[in-house]
N, C-alpha and C positions, 0 to 999 in steps of 0.2 A: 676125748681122753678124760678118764676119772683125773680126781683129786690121788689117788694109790697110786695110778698109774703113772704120773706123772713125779710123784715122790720116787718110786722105784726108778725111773731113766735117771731120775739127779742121781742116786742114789751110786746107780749101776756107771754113770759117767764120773761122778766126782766121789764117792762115796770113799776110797781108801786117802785123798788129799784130804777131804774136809776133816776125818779121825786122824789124821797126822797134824792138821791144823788146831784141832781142838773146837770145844764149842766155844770158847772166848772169844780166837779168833773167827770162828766162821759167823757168830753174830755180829762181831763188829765190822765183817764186809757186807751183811746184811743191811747195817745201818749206813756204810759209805754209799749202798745202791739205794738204798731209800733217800738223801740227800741227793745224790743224782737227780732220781726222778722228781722230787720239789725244785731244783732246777730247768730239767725240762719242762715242768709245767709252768716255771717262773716266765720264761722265756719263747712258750706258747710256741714249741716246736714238735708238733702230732709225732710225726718219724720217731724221733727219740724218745719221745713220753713211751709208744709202744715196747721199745728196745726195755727201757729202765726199769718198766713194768713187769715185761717177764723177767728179766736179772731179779729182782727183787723179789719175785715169785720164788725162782730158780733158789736163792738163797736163804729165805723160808721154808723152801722144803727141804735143806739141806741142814740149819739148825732142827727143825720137827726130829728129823731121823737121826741126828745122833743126840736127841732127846730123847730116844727111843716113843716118839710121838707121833702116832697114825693124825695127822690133820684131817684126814675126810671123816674119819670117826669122827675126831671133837669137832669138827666143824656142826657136822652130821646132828651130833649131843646138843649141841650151844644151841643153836641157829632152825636146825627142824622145824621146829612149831612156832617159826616167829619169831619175834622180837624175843630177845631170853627175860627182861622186865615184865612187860604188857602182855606177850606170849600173842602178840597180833600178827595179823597179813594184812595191810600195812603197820607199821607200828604208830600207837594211838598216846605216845609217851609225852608228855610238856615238852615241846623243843627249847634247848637250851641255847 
């Protein structure tokens, strides 16, 4: 499944909740599933890292679209050619 394709199913499943929720709220349940998943990873339980990851995903593409924001385009723009700094495959930047 593309990066589109995948925004359109959130979209088409949650898409009239998440515009009645606002992007406020729908980023701020973004950031509860991102806490999550640093939990599950705190706690080194695979099963639920998987779960938090797509929720997290799920709720990323759910702020993109009522940002009116294609992610696999910007992804697409950003990331294409590498590293967006260095513009490497690997990237060859000072690790910090």
């Amino acid at each position: 499944m593309r990066i589109s394709e995948a925004q359109k199913l959130i979209r088409d499943i949650y898409g009239e909740r998440d515009a009645r929720r606002g992007i406020l709220g729908t980023s701020l349940h973004l950031g509860e599933e991102i806490g999550e998943l640093f939990r599950a990873i705190r706690i080194e339980n695979p099963e639920n890292i998987e779960d938090e990851l797509a929720d997290s995903f799920a709720w990323l593409l759910s702020v993109s679209d009522l940002l009116g924001v294609e992610l696999e385009t910007v992804f697409q723009k950003r990331y294409g050619s590498g590293c967006p700094k260095c513009l490497s495959i690997p990237c060859r930047c000072a690790e910090v």
